[in-house]
C-alpha positions in Angstrom: 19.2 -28.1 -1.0 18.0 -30.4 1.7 13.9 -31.2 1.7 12.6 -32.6 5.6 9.3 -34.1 5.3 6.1 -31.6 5.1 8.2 -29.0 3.5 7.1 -27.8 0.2 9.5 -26.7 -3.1 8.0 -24.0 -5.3 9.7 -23.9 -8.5 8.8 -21.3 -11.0 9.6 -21.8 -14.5 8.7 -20.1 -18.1 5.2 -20.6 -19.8 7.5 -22.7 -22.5 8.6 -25.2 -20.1 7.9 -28.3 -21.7 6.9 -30.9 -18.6 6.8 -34.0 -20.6 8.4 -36.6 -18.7 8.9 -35.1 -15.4 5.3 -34.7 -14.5 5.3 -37.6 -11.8 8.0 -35.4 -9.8 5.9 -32.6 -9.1 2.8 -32.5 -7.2 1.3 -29.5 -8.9 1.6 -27.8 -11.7 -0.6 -24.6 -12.0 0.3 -21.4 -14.1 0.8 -18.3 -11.9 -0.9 -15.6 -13.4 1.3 -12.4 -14.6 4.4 -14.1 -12.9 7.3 -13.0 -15.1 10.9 -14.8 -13.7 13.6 -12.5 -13.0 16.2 -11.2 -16.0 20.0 -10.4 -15.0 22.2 -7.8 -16.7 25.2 -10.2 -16.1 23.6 -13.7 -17.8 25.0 -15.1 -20.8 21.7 -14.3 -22.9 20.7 -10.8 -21.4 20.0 -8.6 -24.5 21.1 -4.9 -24.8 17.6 -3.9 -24.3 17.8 -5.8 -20.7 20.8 -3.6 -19.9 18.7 -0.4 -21.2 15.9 -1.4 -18.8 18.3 -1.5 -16.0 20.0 1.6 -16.2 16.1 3.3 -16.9 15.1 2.0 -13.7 18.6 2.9 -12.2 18.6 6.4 -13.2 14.9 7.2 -13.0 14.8 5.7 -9.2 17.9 8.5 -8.3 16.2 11.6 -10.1 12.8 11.1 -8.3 14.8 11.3 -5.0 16.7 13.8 -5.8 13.9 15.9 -7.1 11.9 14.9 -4.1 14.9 16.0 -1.8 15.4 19.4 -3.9 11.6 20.5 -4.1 9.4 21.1 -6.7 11.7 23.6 -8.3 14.9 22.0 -9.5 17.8 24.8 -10.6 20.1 23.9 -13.7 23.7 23.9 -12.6 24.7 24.6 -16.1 22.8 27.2 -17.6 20.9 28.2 -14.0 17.7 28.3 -15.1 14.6 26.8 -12.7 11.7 24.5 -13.6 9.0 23.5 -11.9 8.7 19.5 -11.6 5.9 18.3 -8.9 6.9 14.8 -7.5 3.7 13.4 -8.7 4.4 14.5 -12.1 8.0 13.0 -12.5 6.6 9.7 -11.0 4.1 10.0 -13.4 6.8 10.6 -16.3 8.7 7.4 -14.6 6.0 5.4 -14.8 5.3 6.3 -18.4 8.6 5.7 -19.0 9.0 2.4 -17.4 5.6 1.4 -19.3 7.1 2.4 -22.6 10.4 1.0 -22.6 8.5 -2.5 -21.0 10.1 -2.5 -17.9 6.8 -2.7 -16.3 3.6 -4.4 -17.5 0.4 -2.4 -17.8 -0.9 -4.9 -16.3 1.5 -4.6 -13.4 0.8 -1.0 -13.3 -3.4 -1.9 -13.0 -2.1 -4.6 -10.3 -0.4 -1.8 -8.1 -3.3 0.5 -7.9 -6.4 -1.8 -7.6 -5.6 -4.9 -9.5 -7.9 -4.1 -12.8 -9.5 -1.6 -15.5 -12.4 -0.7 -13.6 -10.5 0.0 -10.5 -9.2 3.2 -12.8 -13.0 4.4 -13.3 -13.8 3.8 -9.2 -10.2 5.9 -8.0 -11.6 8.1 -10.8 -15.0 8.6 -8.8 -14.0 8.2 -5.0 -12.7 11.7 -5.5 -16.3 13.4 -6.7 -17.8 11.5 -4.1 -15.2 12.0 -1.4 -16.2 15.8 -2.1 -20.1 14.7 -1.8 -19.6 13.1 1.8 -17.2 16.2 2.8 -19.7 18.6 2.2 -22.7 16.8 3.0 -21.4 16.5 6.3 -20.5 12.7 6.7 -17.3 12.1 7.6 -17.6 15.1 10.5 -20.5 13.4 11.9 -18.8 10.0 11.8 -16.0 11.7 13.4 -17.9 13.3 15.9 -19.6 9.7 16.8 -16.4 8.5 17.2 -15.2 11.1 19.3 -18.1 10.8 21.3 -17.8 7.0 21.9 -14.3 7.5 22.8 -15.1 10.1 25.7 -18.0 7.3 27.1 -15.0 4.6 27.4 -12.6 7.3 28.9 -12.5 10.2 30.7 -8.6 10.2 30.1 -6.9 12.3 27.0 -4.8 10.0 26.7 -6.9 7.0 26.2 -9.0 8.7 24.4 -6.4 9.7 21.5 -5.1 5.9 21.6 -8.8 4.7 21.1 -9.2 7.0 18.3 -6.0 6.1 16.4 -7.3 1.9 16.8 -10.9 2.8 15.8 -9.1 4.5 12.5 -7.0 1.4 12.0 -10.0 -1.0 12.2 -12.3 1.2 9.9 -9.5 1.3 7.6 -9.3 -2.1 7.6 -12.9 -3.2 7.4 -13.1 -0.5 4.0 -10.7 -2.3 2.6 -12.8 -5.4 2.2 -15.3 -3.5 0.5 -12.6 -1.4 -1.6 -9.3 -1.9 -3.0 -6.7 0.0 -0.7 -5.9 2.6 -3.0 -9.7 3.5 -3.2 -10.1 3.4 0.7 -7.3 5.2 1.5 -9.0 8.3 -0.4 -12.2 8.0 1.5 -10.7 7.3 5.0 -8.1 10.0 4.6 -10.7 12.2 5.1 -12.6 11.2 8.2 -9.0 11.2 10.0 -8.9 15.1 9.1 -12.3 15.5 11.0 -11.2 13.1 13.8 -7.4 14.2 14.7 -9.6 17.9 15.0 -12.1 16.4 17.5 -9.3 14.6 19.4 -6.3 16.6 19.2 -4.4 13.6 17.2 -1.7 14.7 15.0 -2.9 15.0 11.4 -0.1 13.2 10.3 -0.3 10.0 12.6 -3.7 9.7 11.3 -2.6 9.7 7.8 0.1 7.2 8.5 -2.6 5.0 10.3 -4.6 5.0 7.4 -1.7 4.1 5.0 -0.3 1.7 6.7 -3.7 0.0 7.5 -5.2 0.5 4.0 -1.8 -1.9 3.4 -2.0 -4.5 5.8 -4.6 -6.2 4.1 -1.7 -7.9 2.2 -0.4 -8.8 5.2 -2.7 -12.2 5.5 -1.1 -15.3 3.9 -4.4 -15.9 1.8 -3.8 -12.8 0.0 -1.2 -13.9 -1.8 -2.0 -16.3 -4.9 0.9 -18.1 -4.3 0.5 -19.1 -0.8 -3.3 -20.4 -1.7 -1.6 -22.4 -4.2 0.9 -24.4 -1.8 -1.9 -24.7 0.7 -3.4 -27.7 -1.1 0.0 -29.1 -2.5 1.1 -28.4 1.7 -2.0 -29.8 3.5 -2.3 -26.6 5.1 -5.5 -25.9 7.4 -7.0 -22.7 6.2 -8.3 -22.3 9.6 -4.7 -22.1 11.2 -3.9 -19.7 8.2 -5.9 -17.3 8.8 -5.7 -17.4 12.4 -1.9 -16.7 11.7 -2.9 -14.2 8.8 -5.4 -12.3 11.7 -2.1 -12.5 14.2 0.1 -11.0 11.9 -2.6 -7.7 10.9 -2.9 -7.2 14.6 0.9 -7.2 15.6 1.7 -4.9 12.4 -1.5 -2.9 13.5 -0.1 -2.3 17.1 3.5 -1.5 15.7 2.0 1.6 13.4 -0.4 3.1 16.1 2.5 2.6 18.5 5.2 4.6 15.5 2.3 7.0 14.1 2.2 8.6 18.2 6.1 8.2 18.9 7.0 9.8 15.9 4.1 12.5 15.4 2.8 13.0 19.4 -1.2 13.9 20.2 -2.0 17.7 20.7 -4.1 16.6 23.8 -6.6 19.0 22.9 -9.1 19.8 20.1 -7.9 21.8 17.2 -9.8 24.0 14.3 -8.7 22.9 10.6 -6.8 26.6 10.4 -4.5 25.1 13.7 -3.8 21.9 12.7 -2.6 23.5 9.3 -0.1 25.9 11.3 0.8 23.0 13.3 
């Protein structure tokens, strides 16, 4: 491994690594919190239960897509009986599953969904008060600002559906500041209903806007604990990070509008709820 000047060597070792004499050839030394090195199957000192963990994660990754390709009901080839199995519920069972046999941490699983306890309790909530805002009437009246805004810039259907989807993205992403992405995603989901019906936008392209841009706040190099960590060891200018951080949002931005219409073209027209759902 060659080293040029200005280049920086992250080296990740186990909480028992004993630095002792080798502290004057590092730079920094900082414990990374909930980092956990990776295990093979085929080292000399992998356990049995590290071979179990394998084939759990093996084998559970193939039935959820096979039950996601078959459907929700799943027919025995042996005794031909059916059962009902939702994807959410085996993913569910997978996950309690992976948290049982330790494959994954529970504090992994907090980490993938919001990062921490209370983030349970607010996911928890969005829903009562996504209902509250439904039926109050919010998010259609946002929508229809929206919509409304849209038709003062342009006169053109077209622009006016790609105007819609960007105004989506950017809500999205200004939520998600506020909220963790999992959270946002449930609130924001929503007022893309009311808007694809006001613009003709496919239902579907807004949903993938949402997803995608709920996401891309993990996009920016400071979200990353690791990157903030090299920047002092790297001399890095956090104004030059971001600034590449905000390029790489707006480039991943423009390439999930530009997929979401390819892949799931606008009406062109409004639609009722009861027309998108034929659609």
């Amino acid at each position: 491994l060659e080293l040029a000047a200005g280049d920086v060597l992250l080296v990740e070792g186990d909480m028992t690594f004993e630095l002792g004499e080798h502290a004057s050839e590092f730079a920094l030394v900082r414990p990374v919190i909930n980092s956990a090195p990776p295990r093979r199957t085929t080292a000399r000192d992998a356990t049995a239960m590290d071979r179990f963990r394998a084939w759990v994660c093996i084998v559970g990754l193939l039935a959820l897509v096979v039950g996601s390709a078959l459907g929700p009901t799943i027919v025995s080839v042996t005794t031909g009986l059916s059962f009902f199995a939702p994807v959410p519920v085996m993913a569910a069972a997978l996950a309690f599953l992976l948290l049982s046999t330790k494959v994954l941490k529970y504090s992994d699983a907090l980490t993938a969904i919001g990062g921490a306890a209370p983030t349970l309790i607010l996911l928890a909530a969005s829903f009562s008060v996504n209902a509250a805002l439904v039926n109050s009437g919010v998010h259609a009246t946002l929508a229809q600002q929206l919509a409304r805004f849209c038709t003062l810039v342009s006169a053109s259907t077209s622009a006016k559906v790609w105007l819609g989807t960007v105004l989506l993205a950017i809500i999205t992403q200004v939520t998600t500041v506020v909220f963790p992405p999992t959270v946002c995603v449930v609130f924001v989901l929503q007022l893309g209903d009311y808007l694809s019906q006001e613009l003709g936008i496919s239902g579907r392209a807004c949903a993938l806007v949402v997803v995608f841009s709920a996401n891309l706040c993990f996009a920016a190099p400071l979200a990353n604990s690791i990157h903030v960590v090299c920047m002092e060891a790297g001399q890095y200018q956090r104004g030059r990070v971001a600034v590449i951080g905000l390029g790489m949002q707006i480039i991943l931005t423009a390439v999930t509008i530009v997929g979401a219409h390819v892949h799931f073209p606008a009406h062109g027209h409004a639609l009722s709820a009861d027309q998108e759902l034929a659609l």
